[in-house]
N, C-alpha and C positions, 0 to 999 in steps of 0.2 A: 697083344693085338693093337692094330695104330688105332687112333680116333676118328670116327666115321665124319667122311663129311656131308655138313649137313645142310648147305646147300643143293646136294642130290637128293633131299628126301622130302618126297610131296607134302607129307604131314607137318611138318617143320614150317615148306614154304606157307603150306595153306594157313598152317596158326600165325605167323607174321603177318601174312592178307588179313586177316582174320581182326588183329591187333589192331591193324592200320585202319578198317574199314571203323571199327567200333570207337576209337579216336576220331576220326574224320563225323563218325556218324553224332555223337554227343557235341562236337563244336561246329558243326555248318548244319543240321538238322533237329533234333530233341533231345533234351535229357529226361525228358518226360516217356514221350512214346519210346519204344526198342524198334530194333529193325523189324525183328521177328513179327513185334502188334502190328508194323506197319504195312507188311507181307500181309498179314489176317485181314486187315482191311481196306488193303486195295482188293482184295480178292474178292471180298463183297460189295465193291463198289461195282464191280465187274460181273459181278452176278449174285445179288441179291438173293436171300432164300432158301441158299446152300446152308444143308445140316453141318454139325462141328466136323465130324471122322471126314466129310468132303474137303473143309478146310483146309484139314489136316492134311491133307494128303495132296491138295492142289500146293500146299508152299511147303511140303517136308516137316513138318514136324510129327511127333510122335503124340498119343493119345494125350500121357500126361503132358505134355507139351500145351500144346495145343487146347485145354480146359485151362489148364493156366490164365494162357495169354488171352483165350475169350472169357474166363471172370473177371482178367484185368481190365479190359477195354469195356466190358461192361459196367462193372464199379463205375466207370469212366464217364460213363453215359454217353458213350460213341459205339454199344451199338445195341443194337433191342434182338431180345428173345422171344418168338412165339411157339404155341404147337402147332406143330406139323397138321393140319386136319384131317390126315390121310392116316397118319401114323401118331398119336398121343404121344408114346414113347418120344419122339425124337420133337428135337425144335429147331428151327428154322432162325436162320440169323438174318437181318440187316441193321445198313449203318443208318445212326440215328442224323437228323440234322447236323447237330454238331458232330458226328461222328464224318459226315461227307464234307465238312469243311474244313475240318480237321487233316485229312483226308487232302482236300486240293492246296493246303497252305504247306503239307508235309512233302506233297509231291513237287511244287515248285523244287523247294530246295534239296531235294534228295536229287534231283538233276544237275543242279546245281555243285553237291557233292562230287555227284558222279564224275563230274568236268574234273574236278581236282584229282579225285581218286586215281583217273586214266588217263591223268597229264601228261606220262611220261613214254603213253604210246600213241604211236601215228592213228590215222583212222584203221588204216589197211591191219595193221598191228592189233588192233582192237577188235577188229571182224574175227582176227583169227584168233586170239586171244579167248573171247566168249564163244566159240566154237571149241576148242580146247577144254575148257572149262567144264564146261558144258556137257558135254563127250564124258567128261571123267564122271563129273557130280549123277548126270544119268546112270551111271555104269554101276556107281557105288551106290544107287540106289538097289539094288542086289542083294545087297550085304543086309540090307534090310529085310527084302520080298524075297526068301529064298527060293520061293516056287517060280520067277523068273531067272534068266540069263544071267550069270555073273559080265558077261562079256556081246556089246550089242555088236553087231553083223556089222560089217565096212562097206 
């Protein structure tokens, strides 16, 4: 059997994206914070108050995922735990001080990134680019939630 080519296989190109994005991310943004922390806490800058499994679920990560990277950021002191008042069990996140400055010094340059990352497409090329993307990453959310749609409606 010949050797598959592997620029026709999504997984292949996605790990190269993948590659590139995490190289790009450690020298124009933190070697500190990860993408992933910085997913967790834009998403609380954005809405404060949100329990962890809400997190989780707003930026894709998985449970253990997700307790991870909020002990991480927490050790951190970028961002505070309280209980829920409603509910004991559960607590409620936001970003501390330094967690939202943290936060708007991380966002400059993650735009910044972004420019070089998507250098090499036009605008138009980029609309549909994260339209694509998009499309799929939704889709393979599936694979996850089996009790949705492997395939969303056109």
């Amino acid at each position: 059997m010949a050797a598959a080519d592997l620029t026709t296989h999504p997984g292949h190109l996605a790990r190269r994206l993948q590659q590139a994005h995490y190289l790009l991310w450690n020298a124009m943004v933190s070697e500190e914070i990860t993408s992933p922390q910085y997913a967790v806490l834009n998403t609380l800058v954005a809405e404060p108050g949100l329990d962890q499994r809400t997190v989780g679920e707003r930026v894709g990560l998985d449970r253990s995922t997700i307790a991870e990277v909020i002990s991480r950021l927490s050790r951190r002191g970028l961002l505070d735990k309280v209980r829920d008042p409603q509910d004991g069990r559960r607590s409620l996140l936001r970003p501390t001080d330094e967690g939202a400055r943290t936060h708007r010094k991380l966002t400059v340059r993650t735009a910044r990134m972004n420019q070089v990352f998507l250098a090499p497409l036009t605008a138009d090329e980029r609309s549909v680019f994260f339209d694509l993307i998009r499309r799929v990453a939704d889709a393979a959310e599936g694979l996850r939630n089996p009790d949705e749609p492997l395939v969303a409606p056109r």
